[in-house]
N, C-alpha and C positions, 0 to 999 in steps of 0.2 A: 740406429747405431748398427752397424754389419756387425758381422761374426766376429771377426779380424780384431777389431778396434775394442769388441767386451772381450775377448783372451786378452788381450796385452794391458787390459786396461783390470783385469784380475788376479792374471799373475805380478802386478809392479805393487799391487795393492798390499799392504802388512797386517789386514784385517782377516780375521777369517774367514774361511767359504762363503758359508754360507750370511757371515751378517754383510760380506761385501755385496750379497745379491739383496737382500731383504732389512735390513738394519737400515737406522738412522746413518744420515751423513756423519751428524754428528755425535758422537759415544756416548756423549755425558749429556745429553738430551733427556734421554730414557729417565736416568737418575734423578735429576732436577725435578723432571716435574711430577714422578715416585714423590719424593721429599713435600713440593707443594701441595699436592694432594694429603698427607700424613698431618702437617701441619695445619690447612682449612678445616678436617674432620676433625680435631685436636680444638680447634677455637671452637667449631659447633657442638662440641660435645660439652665442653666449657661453660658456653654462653646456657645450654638446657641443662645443666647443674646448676649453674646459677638463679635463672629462672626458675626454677620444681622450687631452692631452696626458698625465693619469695615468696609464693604464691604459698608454701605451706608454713610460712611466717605469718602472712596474711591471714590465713583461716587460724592459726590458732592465736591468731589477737584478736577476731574476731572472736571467737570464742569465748575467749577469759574474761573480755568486756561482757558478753550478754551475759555470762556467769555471775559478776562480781556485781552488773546490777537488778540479777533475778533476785543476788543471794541481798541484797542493801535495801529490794522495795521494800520491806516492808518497814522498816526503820526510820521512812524518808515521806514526811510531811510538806504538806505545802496550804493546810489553812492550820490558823495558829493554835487556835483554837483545840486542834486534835495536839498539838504538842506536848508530851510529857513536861511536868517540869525537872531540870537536872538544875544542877549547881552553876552550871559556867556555859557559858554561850562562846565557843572559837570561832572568832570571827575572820576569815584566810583573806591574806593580803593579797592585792593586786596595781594593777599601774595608777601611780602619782605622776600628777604634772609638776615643771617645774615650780610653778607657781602657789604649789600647793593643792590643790585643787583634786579632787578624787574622778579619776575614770567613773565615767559611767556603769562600771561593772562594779567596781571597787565601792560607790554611791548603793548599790541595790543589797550589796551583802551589809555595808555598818546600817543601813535603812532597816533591813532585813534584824538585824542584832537590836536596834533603839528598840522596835516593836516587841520584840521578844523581854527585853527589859522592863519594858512598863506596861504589860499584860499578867507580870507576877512571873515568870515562865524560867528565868534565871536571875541568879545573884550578883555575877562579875559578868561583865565584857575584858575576856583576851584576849587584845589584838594584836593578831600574831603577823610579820612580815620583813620586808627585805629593808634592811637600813645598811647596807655596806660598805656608803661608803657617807660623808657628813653631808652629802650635796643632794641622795637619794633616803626620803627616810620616811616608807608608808604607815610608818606604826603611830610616828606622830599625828601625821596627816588626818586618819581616822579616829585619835583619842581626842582631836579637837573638831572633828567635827560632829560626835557622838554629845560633848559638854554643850556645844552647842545647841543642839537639839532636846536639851534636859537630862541627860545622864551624869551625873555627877563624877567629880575624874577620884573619888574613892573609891568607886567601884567597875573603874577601868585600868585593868595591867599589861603592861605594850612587854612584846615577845618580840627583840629587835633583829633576831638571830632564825628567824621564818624563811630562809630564803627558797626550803622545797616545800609542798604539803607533807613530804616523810619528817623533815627536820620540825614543821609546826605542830604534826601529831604527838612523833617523839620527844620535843620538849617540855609539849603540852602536860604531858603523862608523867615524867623523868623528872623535871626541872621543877615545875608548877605542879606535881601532885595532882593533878587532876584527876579526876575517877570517873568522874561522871558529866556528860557534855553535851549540847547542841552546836553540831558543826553547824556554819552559816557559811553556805557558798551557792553557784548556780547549779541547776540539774545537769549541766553536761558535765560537772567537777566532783558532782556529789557521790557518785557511786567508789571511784577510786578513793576521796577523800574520807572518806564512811571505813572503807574499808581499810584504810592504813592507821585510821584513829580505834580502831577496833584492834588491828592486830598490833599496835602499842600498850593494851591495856586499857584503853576509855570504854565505860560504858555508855556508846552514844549513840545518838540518833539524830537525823538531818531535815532544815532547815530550808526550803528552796527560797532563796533570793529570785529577785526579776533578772532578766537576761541585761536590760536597758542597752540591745546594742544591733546593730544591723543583721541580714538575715548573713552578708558574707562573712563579716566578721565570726558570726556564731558557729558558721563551718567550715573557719578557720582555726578556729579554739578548738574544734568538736575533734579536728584531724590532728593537731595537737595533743588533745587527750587521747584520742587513740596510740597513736605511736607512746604514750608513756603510760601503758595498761601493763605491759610485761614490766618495766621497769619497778612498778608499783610492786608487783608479786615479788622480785627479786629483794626487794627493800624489805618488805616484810618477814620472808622467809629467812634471810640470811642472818647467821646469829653474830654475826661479827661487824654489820652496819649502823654506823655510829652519824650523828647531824656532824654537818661542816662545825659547827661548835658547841662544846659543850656548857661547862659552868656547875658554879656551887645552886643546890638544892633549896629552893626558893617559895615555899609552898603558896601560891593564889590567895589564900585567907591571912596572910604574916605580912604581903609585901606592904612597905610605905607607902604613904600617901604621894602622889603623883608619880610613880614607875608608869 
């Protein structure tokens, strides 16, 4: 470009001096991507807030788990033989088919509770679980198949309002007066369930049932139970946590024949 043609071509210009020699063509370039840049640092800084808050969720569920089952070993049998005896054996619901028919996990813990029965080891089976609605109802499921196997249904009391382990502990303790107990559930359940039957008021101690279930399945439940290790704390510690239902006070040794 000659001499000639950049004077004419910066005196006709409305820009200043010097951005008409060095500046963008266009003004509002500069700005735009000022702004894009503000807004990328703004998501990255976001996205690594976000991320720190996981990972230090992560460790501290990590934590409360190996706590809560450092603090439950020793409480927690698994030949029956070492079993204290208590009054009542809770036996925690799990999946019913529709057919009736008990999951194979659901099978290992009432299996788990028969044996405890007729070893001398407890006096009632409570079995506690989710009946919510008429078409789903584990409580029965497992009072019949407990009779089945020689336990006589007077000394079996179905808890049809079990739908969390907080609500089966807290009834257990609140409703049924329980004092004193052998949770029956499996070892990846047992440390949380120990623990929230304890801080209800039970003085108890656990029971391991068999797994009776694959190895994915098991660390599928296990991932499961983890993610509800804080919730468990929060359950217990909070003084204004009440079960999804309650009810009139119904002591275990009083109920009628076939509850």
């Amino acid at each position: 470009m000659s001499v000639l043609k950049l004077a004419k071509r910066l005196s006709t210009s409305k820009r200043p001096p010097m951005q008409r020699l060095f500046g963008p063509k266009n003004p509002g370039a500069a700005g735009t991507n000022s702004g894009q840049q503000q807004r990328h640092t703004r998501r990255k800084l976001l996205l690594a807030c976000i991320g720190a808050l996981g990972i230090a969720l992560c460790i501290v569920t990590a934590a409360v788990g190996m706590w809560m089952r450092h603090t439950e070993y020793s409480r927690t049998f698994r030949a029956i033989g070492k079993v204290p005896a208590k009054a009542v054996a809770v036996v925690l619901g799990a999946k019913v088919y529709p057919s009736g028919a008990l999951s194979s996990v659901l099978q290992g813990r009432v299996d788990s509770a028969i044996e405890l029965y007729k070893a001398g080891k407890v006096k009632k089976l409570l079995m506690t679980g989710d009946n919510g609605t008429r078409r789903y109802d584990e409580v029965t499921a497992m009072k019949r198949y407990a009779m089945e196997h020689g336990v006589p249904d007077t000394d079996i009391v179905r808890d049809y309002a079990g739908f969390r382990t907080f609500d089966s502990c807290y009834r257990a303790r609140h409703i049924f007066g329980v004092k004193n107990a052998v949770i029956v559930t499996q070892d990846f359940h047992m440390p949380r369930s120990l623990y929230l039957a304890r801080s209800c008021g039970i003085d108890a101690v656990g029971y391991v049932a068999p797994d009776n279930m694959s190895s994915r399945a098991l660390r599928s439940l296990k991932l499961r139970e983890y993610a509800a290790t804080l919730t468990a704390v929060a359950d217990a510690v909070s003084p204004w946590k009440r079960p999804r239902l309650g009810g009139p006070v119904e002591p275990i040794d009083k109920v009628a024949m076939g509850r």
